[in-house]
PLY file of the C-alpha trace (Angstrom):
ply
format ascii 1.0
element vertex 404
property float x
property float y
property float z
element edge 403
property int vertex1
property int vertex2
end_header
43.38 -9.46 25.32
39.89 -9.38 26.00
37.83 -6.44 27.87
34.98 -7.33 31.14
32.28 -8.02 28.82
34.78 -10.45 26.49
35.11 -8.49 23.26
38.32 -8.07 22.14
40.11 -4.92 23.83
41.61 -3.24 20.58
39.88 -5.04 17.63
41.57 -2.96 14.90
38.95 -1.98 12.06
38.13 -3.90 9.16
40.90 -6.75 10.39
41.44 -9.44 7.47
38.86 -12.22 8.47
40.75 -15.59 9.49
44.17 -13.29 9.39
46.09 -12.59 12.98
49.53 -11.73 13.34
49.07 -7.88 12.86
50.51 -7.45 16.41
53.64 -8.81 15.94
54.04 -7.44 12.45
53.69 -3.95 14.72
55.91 -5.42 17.24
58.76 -6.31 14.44
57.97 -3.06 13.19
58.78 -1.08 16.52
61.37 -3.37 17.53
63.11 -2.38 14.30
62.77 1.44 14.60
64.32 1.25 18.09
67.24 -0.66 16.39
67.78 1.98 13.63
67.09 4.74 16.43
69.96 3.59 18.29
72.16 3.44 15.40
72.29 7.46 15.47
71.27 10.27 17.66
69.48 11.40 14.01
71.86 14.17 13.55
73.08 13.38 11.01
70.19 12.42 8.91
68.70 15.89 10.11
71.73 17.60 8.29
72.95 15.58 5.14
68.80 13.64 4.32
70.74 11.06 4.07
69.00 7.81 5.82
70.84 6.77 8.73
72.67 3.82 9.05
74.08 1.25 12.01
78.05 1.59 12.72
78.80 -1.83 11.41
81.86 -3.39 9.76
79.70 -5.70 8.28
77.98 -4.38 5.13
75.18 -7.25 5.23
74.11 -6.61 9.04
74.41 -2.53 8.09
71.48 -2.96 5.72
69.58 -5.50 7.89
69.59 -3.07 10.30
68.80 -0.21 7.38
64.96 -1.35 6.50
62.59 1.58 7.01
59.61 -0.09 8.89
57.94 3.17 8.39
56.48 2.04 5.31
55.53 -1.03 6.48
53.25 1.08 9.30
51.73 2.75 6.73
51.27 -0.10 4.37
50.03 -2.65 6.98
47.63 0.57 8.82
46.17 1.59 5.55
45.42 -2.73 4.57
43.45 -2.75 7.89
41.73 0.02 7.72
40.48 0.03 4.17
39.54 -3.42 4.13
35.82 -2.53 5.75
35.52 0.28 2.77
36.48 -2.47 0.14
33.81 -4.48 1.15
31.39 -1.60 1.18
32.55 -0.44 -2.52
32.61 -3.86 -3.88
30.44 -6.37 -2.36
27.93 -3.56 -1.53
28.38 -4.80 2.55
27.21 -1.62 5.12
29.91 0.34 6.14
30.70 1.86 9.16
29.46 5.78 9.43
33.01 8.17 9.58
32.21 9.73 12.88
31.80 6.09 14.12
35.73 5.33 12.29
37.31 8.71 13.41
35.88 8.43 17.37
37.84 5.07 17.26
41.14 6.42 15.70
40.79 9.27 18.00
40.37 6.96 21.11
43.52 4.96 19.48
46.02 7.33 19.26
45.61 10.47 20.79
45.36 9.97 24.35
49.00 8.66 24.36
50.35 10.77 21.57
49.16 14.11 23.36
50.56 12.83 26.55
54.00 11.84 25.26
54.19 15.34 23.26
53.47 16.88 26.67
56.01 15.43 28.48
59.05 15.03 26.36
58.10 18.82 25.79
57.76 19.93 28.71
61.30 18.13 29.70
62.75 19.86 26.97
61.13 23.54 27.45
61.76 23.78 31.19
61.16 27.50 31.23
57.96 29.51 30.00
57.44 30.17 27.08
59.67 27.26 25.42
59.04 26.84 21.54
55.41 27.06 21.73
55.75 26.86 18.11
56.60 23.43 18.45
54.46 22.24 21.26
51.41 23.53 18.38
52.27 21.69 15.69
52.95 18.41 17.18
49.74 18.63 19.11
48.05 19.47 16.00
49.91 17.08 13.46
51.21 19.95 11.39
54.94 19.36 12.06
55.43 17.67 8.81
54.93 20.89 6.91
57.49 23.01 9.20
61.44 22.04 7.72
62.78 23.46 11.26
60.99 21.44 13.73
59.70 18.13 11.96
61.96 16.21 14.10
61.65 18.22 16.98
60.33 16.82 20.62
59.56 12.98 19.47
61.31 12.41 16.13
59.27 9.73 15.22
56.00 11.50 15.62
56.16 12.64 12.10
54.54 9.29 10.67
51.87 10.23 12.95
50.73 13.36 11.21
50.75 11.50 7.75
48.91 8.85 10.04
46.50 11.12 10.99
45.76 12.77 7.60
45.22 9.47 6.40
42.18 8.64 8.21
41.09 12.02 6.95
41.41 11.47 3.76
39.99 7.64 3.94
36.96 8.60 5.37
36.36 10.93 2.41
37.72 8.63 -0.46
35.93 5.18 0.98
32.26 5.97 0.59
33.18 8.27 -2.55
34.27 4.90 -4.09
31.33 3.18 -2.61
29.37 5.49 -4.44
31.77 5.78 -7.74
31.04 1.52 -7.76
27.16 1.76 -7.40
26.56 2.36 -11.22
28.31 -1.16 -11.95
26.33 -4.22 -11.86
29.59 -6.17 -12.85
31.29 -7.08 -9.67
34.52 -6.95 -11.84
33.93 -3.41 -12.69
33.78 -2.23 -9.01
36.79 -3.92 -8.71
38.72 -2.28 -11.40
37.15 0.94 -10.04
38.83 0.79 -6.56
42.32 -0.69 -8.22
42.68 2.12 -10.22
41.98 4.77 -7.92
44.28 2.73 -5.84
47.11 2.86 -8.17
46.35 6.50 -9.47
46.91 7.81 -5.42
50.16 5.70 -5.67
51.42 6.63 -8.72
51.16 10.27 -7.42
53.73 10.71 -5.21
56.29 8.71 -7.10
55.60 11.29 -9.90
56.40 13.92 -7.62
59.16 12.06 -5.93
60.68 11.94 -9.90
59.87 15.87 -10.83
61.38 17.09 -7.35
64.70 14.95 -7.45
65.28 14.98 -10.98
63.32 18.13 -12.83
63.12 20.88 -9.68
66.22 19.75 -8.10
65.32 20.14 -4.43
67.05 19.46 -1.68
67.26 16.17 0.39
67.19 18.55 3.13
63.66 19.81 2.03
61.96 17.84 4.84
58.35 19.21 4.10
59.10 18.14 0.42
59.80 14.44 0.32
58.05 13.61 3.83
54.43 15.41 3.47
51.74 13.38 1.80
52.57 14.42 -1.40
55.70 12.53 -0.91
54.87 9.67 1.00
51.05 8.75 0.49
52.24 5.77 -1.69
52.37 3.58 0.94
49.17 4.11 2.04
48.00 3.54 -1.39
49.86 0.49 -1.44
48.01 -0.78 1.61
44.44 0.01 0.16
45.34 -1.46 -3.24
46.47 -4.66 -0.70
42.99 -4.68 0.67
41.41 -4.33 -2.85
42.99 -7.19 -3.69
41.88 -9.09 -0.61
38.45 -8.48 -1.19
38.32 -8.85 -4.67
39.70 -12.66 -4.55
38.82 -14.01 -1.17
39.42 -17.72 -0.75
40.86 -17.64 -4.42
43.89 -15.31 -3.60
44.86 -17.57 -0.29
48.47 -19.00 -1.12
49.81 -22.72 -1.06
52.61 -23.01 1.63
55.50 -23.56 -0.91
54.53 -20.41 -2.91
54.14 -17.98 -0.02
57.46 -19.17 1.71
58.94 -18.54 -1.73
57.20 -14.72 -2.01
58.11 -14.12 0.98
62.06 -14.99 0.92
61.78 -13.39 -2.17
60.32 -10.02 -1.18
62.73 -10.03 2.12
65.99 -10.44 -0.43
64.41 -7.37 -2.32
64.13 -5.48 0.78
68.11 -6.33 1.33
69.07 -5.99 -1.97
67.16 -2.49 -2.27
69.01 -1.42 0.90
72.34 -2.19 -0.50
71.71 -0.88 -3.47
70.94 2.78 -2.00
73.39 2.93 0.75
75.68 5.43 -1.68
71.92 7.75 -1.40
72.67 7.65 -5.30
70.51 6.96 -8.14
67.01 5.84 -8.88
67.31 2.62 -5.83
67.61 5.84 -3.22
65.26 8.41 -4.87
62.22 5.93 -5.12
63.77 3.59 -1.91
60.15 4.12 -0.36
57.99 3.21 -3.09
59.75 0.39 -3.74
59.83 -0.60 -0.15
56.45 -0.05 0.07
55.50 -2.65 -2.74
57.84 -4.97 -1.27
56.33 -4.90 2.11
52.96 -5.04 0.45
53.61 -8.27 -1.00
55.28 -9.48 2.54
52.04 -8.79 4.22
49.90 -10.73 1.28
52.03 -13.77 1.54
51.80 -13.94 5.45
47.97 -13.06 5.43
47.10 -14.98 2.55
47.58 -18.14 2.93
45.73 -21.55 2.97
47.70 -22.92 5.90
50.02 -21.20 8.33
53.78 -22.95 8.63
56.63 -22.08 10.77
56.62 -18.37 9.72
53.14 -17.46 11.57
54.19 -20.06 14.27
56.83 -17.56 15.30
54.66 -14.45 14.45
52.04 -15.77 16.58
54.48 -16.82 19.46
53.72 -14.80 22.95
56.48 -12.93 23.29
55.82 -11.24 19.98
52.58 -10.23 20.31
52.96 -9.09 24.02
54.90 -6.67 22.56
52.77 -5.54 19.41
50.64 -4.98 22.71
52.83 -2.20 23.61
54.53 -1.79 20.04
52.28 1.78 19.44
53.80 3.29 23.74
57.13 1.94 22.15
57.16 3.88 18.97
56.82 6.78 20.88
58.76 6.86 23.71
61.64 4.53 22.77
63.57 7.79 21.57
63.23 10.20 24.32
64.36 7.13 26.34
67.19 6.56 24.02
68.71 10.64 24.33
68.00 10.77 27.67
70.16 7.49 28.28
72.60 8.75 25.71
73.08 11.80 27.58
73.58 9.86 31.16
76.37 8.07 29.57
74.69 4.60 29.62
75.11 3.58 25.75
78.33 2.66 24.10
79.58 4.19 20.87
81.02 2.63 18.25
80.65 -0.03 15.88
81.07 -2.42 18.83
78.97 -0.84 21.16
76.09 -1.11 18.72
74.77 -4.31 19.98
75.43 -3.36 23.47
73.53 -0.22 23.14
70.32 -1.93 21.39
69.94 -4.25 24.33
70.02 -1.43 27.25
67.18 0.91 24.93
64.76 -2.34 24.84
65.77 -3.11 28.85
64.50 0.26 29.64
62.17 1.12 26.72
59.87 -2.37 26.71
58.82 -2.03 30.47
58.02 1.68 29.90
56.45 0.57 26.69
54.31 -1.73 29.15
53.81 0.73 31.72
52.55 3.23 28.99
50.12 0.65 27.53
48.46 -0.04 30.93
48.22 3.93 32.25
47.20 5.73 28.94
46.57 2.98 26.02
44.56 0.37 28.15
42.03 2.94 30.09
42.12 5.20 27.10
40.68 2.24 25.03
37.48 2.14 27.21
36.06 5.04 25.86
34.90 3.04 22.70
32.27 1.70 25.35
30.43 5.31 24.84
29.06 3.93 21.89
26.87 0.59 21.39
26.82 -1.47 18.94
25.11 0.20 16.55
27.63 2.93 16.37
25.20 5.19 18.62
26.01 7.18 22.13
25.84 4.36 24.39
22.32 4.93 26.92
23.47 3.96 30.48
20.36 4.29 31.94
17.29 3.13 29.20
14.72 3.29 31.83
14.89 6.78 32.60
14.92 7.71 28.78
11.07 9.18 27.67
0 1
1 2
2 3
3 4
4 5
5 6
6 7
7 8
8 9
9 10
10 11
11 12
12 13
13 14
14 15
15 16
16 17
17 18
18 19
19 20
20 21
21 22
22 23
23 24
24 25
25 26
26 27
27 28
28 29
29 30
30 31
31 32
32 33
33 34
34 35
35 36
36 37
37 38
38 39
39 40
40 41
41 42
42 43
43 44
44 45
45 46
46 47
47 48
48 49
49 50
50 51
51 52
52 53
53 54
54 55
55 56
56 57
57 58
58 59
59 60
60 61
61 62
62 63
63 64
64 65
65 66
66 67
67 68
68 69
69 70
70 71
71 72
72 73
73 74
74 75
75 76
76 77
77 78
78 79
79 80
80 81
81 82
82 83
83 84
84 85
85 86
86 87
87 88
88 89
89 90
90 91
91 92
92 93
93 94
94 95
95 96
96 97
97 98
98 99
99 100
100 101
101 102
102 103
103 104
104 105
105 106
106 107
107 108
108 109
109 110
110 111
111 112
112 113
113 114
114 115
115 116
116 117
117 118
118 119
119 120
120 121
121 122
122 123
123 124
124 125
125 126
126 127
127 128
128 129
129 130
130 131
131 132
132 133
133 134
134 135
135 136
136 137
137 138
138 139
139 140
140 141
141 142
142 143
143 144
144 145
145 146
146 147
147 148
148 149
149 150
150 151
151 152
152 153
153 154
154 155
155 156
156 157
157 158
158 159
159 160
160 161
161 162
162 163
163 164
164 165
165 166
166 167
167 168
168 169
169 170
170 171
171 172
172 173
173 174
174 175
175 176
176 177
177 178
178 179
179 180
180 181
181 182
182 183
183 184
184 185
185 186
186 187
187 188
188 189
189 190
190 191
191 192
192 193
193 194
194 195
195 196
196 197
197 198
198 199
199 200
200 201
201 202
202 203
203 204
204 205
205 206
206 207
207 208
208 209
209 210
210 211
211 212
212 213
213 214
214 215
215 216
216 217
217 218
218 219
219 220
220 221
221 222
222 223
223 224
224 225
225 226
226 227
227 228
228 229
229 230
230 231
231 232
232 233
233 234
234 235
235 236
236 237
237 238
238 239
239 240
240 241
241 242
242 243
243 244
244 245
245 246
246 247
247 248
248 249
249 250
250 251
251 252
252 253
253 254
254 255
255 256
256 257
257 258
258 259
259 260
260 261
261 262
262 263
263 264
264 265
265 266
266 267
267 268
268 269
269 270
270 271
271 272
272 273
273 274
274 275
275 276
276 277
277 278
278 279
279 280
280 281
281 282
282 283
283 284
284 285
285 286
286 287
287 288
288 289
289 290
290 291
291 292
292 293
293 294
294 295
295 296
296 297
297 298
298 299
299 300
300 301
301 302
302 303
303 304
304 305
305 306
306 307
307 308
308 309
309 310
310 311
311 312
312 313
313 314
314 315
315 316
316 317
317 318
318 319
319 320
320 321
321 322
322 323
323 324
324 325
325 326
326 327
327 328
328 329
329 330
330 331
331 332
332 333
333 334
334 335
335 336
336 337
337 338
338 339
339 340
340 341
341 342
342 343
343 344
344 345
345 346
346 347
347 348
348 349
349 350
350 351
351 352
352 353
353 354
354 355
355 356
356 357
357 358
358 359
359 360
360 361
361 362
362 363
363 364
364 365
365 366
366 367
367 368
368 369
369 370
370 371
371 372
372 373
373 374
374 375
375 376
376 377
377 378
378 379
379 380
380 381
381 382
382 383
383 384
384 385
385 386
386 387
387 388
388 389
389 390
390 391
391 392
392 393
393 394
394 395
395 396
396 397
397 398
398 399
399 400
400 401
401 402
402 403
């Protein structure tokens, strides 16, 4: 998609250079939440913690369907968007300044987040004053930290607050490892610098994932305590160590065809296996499911990215279809649950572990050309205000000739 004056429409920040795809890893991404969406109405995840999971007989399809793909938002978001600071910290490029990083974000997501919040909202809280409560911390990203209403309005908006505090705390922890790196001559060095501060912000929340399970004994129904950032920053980390790793090798780290079909049917068995393995919610495979999901989606991205020669697999990922929809995959994250209760409660999608199938297919008839409809009234126009500012990362000066 290009814009009137032929630059790209949504180039995302610090994409891999000679990489594509990233849409339709988004669109698989969004195409899978809808499928685990309409494998519950969520209430029963709300009430037990335990992940939901698709009424099928059969117990390989059940955790196909399982995969949390929120991980791999946050993994393949944080490789992006890092990627630009790696440079800066390690190859000493310029970097972009963080007003320059955050106006873009800001244009990104929150025209449509704010005006799905609104309306799903105001649906919901026909009469004055409706949980205002709510309506604030969704607005403001904060409904991670409330246990009540975390879920409330758009369930899925959750990941968005831990989205959002990411860029927060990116734009803070980029240039102070640009800065950590400029004492080392050794390019090495700078590299082992940003690894380790990689791994150190990863290694956090699985220590507290450990301590709350196993030594405080919390609750699974503790939402603020195993979804805040505490909990779930790893895969973030994951995704800057990712781009750490991309910069730090360049051509050297591309893959031969054999060995990144390989990785990659490796790391998708992994994500099966580790599916299976926690469906009981018992034991270590459940308690650190994320982190380990996070890895193995890490290393998915690598092989895919990283390669010397694309095959079959970025055939397909490349294939129109797809990436029309990793067009609209960000309009169908949000609104493909309200769509999905609100055709629930009209009586349009079977129940039962027949009607599973059934019930997928009329969510993506009506939730893709809303998706669409979304992108081009909110995403689209919204994306225009990047124009404000030139190229040089400076208010853009419409009319030079009248300036002093």
């Amino acid at each position: 998609m290009t814009a009137a004056d032929g630059s790209r429409a949504h180039p995302p920040e610090g994409r891999p250079r000679g990489a594509g795809g990233s849409a339709s890893w988004r669109a698989t991404g969004a195409w899978r939440r809808s499928a685990r969406s309409c494998s519950t109405s969520g209430s029963t995840t709300r009430r037990t913690g335990r992940r939901a999971r698709p009424p099928l007989a059969n117990g390989f399809a059940r955790a196909f369907f399982s995969f949390e793909v929120v991980d791999l938002f946050f993994v393949l978001s944080a490789y992006l968007l890092t990627l630009s600071y790696a440079r800066a910290a390690i190859d000493r490029e310029p970097g972009h300044p963080a007003r320059t990083f955050l106006f873009r974000r800001a244009v990104r997501i929150l025209p449509l987040y704010w005006t799905a919040i609104l309306v799903v909202w105001t649906a919901r809280n026909p009469g004055l004053p409706g949980d205002w409560r709510d309506l604030a911390e969704h607005l403001t990203f904060t409904q991670v930290f409330d246990g009540e209403r975390i879920f409330y309005t758009i369930g899925a908006s959750w990941s968005m607050s831990l989205e959002i505090m990411f860029y927060g705390a990116l734009v803070v922890l980029g240039p102070l490892a640009a800065r950590a790196c400029r004492p080392f001559a050794r390019r090495g060095a700078r590299v082992a610098v940003c690894a380790s501060g990689c791994a150190l912000l990863f290694a956090g929340p699985v220590a507290w994932l450990a301590v709350a399970h196993y030594g405080l004994r919390v609750p699974v129904t503790d939402w603020p305590a195993y979804y805040g950032p505490h909990a779930r920053f790893h895969a973030f980390a994951a995704g800057m160590l990712l781009a750490v790793v991309t910069v730090a090798l360049g051509e050297r780290g591309r893959l031969g065809a054999r060995a990144s079909a390989l990785a990659r049917a490796a790391a998708v068995g992994a994500l099966l296996a580790l599916a299976w393995l926690s469906k009981d919610h018992a034991g270590a495979a459940s308690v650190f499911y994320h982190p380990l999901a996070a890895l193995l989606w890490t290393v998915l991205i690598h092989t895919t990215v990283q390669v010397r020669r694309g095959g079959l697999w970025h055939r397909c990922l490349r294939a129109r279809w797809l990436t029309g929809v990793g067009l609209v995959s960000y309009s169908l994250y949000l609104w493909h649950e309200p769509i999905m209760i609100w055709l629930d409660g009209a009586g349009a999608l079977p129940g039962g572990p027949g009607g599973f199938g059934p019930a997928l297919l009329v969510v993506l008839a009506v939730a893709l050309p809303a998706a669409a409809a979304s992108y081009w009234a909110i995403e689209y126009p919204a994306a225009l205000l990047r124009r404000l500012r030139d190229s040089s990362h400076r208010r853009r000066d419409y009319y030079p000739e009248l300036s002093p």
